[in-house]
LOTIPA-438174 format. One record per residue (C-alpha): residue number from 1; residue in one letter; x, y, z. Coordinates in steps of 0.1 Angstrom, whole numbers, plus 5000, padded with zeros to 4 digits. Each point is the difference from the previous one (the first is absolute). Layout:
N
PT_num_residuo_xx_yy_zz
PT_NUM_A_X_Y_Z
...
***
This chain:
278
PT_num_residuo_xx_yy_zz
PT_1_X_9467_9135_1695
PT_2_X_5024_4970_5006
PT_3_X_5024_5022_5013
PT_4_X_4978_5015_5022
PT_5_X_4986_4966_5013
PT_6_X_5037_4987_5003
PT_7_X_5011_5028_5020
PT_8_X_4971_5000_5025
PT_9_X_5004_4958_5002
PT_10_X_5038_5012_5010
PT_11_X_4992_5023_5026
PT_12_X_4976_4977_5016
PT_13_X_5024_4971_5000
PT_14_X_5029_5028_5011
PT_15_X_4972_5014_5031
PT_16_X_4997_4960_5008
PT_17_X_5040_4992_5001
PT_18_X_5002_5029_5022
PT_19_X_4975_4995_5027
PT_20_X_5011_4959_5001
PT_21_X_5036_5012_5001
PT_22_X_4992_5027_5032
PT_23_X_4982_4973_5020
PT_24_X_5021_4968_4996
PT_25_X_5022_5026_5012
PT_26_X_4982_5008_5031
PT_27_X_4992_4966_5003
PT_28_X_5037_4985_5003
PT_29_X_5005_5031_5023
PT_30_X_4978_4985_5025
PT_31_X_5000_4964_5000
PT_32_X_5037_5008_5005
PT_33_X_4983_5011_5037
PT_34_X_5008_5041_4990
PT_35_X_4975_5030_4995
PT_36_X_4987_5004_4972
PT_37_X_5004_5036_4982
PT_38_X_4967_5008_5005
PT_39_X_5003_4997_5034
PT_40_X_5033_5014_5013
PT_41_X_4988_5041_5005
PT_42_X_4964_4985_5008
PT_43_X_4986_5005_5035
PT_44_X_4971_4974_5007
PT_45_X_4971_5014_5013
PT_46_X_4980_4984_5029
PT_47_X_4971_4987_4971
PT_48_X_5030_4982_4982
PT_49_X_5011_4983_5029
PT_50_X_4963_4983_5004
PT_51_X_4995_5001_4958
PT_52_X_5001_4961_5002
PT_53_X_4968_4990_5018
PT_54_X_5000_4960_5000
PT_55_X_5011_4975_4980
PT_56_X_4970_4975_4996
PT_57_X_5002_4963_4992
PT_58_X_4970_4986_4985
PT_59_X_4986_4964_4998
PT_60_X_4995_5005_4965
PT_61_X_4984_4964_4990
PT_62_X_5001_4964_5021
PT_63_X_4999_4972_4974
PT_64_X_4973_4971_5002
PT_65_X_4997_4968_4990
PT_66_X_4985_5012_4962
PT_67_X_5037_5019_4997
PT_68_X_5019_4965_5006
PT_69_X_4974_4982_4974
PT_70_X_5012_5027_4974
PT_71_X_5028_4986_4981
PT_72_X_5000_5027_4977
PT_73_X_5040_5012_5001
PT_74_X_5018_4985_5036
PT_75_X_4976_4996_5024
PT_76_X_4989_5024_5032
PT_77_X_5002_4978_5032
PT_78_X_4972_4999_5020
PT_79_X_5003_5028_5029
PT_80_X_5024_5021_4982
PT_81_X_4997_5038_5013
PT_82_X_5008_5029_4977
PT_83_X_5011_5025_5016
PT_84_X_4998_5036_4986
PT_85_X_5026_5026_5018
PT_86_X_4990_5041_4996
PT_87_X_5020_5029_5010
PT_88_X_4974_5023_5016
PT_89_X_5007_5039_4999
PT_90_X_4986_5032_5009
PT_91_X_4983_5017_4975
PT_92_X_5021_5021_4979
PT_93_X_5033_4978_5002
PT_94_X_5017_4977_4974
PT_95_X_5018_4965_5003
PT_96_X_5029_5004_4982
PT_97_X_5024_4971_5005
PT_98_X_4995_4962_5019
PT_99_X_5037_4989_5011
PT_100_X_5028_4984_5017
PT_101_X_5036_5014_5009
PT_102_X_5028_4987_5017
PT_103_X_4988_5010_5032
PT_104_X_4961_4994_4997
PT_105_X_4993_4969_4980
PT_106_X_4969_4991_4984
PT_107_X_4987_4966_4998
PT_108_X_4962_4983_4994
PT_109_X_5004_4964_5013
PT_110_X_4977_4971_5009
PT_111_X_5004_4968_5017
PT_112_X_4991_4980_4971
PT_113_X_5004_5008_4967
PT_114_X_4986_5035_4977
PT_115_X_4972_4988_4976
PT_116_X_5007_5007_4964
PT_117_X_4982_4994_4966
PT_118_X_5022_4979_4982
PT_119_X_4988_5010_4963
PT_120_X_4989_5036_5005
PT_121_X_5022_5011_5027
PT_122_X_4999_5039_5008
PT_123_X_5034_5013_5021
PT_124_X_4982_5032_5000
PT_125_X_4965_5009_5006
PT_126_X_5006_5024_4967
PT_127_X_5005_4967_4983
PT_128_X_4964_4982_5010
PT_129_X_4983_4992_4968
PT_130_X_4963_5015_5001
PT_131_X_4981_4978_4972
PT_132_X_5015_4967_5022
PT_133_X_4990_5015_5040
PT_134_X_4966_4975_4995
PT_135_X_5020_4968_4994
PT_136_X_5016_4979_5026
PT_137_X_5027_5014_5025
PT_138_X_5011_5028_4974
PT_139_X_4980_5024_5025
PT_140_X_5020_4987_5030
PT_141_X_5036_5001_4990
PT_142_X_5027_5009_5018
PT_143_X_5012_5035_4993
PT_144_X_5017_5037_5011
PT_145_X_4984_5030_4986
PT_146_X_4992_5041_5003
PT_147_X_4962_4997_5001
PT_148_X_4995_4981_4969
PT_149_X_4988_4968_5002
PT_150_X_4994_4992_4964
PT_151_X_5003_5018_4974
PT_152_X_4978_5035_4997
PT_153_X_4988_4991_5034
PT_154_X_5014_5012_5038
PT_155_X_4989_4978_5026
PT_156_X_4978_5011_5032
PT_157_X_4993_4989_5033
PT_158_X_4966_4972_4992
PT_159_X_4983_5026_5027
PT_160_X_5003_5028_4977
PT_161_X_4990_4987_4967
PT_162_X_4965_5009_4995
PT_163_X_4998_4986_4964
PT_164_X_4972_4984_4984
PT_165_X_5022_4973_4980
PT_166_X_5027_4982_5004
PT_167_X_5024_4988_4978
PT_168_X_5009_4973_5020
PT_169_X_4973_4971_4994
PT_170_X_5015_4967_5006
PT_171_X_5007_5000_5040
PT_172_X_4963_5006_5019
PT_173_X_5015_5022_5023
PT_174_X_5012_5025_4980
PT_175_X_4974_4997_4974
PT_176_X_4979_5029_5012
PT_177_X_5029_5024_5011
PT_178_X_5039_4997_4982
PT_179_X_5019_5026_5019
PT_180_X_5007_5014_4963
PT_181_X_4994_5033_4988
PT_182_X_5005_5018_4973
PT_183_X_5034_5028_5002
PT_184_X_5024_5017_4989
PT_185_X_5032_4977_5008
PT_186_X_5039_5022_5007
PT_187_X_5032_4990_4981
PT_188_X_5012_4968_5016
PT_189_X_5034_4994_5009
PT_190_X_5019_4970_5019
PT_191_X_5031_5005_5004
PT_192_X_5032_4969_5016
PT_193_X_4969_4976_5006
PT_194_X_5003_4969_4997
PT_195_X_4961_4989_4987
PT_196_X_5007_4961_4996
PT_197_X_4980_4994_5030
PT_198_X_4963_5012_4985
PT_199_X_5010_4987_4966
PT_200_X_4999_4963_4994
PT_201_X_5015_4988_5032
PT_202_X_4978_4973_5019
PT_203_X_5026_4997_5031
PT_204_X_5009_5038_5011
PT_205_X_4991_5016_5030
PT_206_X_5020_5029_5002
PT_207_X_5003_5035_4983
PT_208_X_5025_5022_5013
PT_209_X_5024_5029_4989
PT_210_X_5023_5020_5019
PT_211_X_5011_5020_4966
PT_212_X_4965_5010_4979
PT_213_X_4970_5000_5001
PT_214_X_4968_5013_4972
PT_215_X_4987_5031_5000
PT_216_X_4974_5020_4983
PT_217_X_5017_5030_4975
PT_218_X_4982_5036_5014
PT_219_X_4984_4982_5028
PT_220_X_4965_4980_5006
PT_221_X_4968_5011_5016
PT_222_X_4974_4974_5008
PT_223_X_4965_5001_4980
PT_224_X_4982_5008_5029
PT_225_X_4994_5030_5027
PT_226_X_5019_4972_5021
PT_227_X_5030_5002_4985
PT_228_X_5009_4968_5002
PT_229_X_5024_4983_4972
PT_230_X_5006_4963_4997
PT_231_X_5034_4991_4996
PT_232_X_4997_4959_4998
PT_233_X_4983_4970_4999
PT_234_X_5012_4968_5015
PT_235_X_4982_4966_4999
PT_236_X_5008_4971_5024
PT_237_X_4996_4977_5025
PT_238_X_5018_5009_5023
PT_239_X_5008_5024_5025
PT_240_X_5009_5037_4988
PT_241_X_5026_5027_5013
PT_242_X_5015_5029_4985
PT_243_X_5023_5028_5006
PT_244_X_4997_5031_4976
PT_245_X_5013_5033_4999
PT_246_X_4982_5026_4980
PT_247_X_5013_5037_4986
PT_248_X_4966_5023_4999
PT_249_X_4996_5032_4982
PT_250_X_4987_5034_5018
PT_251_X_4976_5026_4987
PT_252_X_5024_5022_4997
PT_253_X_5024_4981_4986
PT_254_X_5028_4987_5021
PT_255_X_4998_4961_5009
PT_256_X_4999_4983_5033
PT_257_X_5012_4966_5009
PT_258_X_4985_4971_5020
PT_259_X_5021_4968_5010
PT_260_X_4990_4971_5020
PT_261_X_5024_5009_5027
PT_262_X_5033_5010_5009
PT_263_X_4994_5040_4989
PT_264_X_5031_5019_4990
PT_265_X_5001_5037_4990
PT_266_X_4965_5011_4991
PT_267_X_4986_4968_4994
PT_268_X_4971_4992_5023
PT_269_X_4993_4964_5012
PT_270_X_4964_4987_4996
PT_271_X_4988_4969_5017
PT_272_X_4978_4988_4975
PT_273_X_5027_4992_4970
PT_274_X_5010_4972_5021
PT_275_X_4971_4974_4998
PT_276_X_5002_4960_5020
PT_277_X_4968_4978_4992
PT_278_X_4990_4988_5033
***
């Protein structure tokens, strides 16, 4: 019986080394700016080359005066915007990897400074503690994710949740609807990042890579007929840009590749990974 339990703990940990060994693989293969495996004997078709729909940046939360009176952890500043960034798919594809190479960096900058919690501070949204979401600014950290954005939950567009409760109680305006539900949440890998800035740092404004990036092991489907996964969260006062570069996966299982601009090869440049607050 111990054997037996042994030998099946082995070949799950074995199956595991294997599938993380494979796609760091893959992964170094294309932040180095070359086709992945996948992808070399893979014709697109014309539904891959319009699989990315939009990327949508939402106004998650503006803080109010009742947010600055809060002392509970570091204080939210009045007027602080989070911002919640999706990668929005056809139905039927997968986001597979969120990155920078040498010739398409990726960077999330503001022209102030990113909001973190100083005690509780998430890097990831896989990270975000659950039982603390209803006290002070935990809910409205600073983070990078593959849908989660807590832990057990995948977060949504506030105009699709149709919930009845919200786990999310302290801040009025997102007392009735959290952007939370509950999921099923991928493997999570980050890979050459540098997290610093969404960790206890009170003066960064800048996140960028030009060698890695995080990724989701197998893929990640949003929760929704939308298809729509969320991929960060950023807090400030300040103005926001970004410029991302995204590896989806097809139905049929080749992968397609979306930079900000500046295509090479089969990559295909869409507009929208580039964002300037005006």
């Amino acid at each position: 019986m111990i054997l037996t339990e042994s030998l099946g703990k082995f070949k799950r940990n074995w199956n595991q080394f294997i599938l993380t060994f494979v796609f760091v693989h893959l992964f170094l293969i294309l932040i180095g700016n070359q086709p992945l495996f996948a992808q070399q004997n893979y014709n697109l078709l014309q539904s891959d080359s319009t699989s990315l729909e939009k990327v949508i940046v939402e106004k998650y939360y503006v803080s109010d005066s009742d947010d600055y009176r809060d002392t509970t952890y570091n204080t939210l500043p009045n007027g602080a915007v989070t911002y919640r960034i999706f990668i929005d798919m056809k139905p039927g594809y997968m986001l597979q990897v969120v990155y920078g190479n040498q010739k398409h960096e990726l960077f999330i900058k503001t022209s102030t400074t990113f909001f973190n919690n100083l005690v509780d501070f998430a890097e990831t949204g896989f990270n975000v503690n659950t039982k603390y979401l209803h006290i002070g600014s935990n809910a409205l950290d600073s983070w990078i994710t593959m849908g989660a954005a807590s832990r057990g939950y995948t977060g949504i567009p506030l105009n699709e949740d149709d919930s009845v409760f919200s786990l999310i109680n302290n801040h009025k305006a997102l007392s009735k609807v959290d952007g939370l539900t509950k999921g099923v949440l991928p493997k999570f890998q980050v890979f050459n990042l540098d997290l610093k800035p969404f960790r206890d740092d009170t003066t960064a404004n800048v996140f960028s890579t030009n060698n890695g990036g995080w990724a989701a092991m197998g893929g990640v489907s949003g929760p929704t007929p939308e298809n729509r996964v969320l991929i960060a969260q950023i807090t400030t006062t300040g103005k926001l840009s970004f410029r991302l570069n995204v590896q989806l996966g097809t139905p049929t299982g080749g992968t397609v590749q979306f930079v900000a601009s500046d295509p090479e090869a089969k990559e295909i440049a869409f507009k929208g990974l580039a964002y300037n607050e005006n």
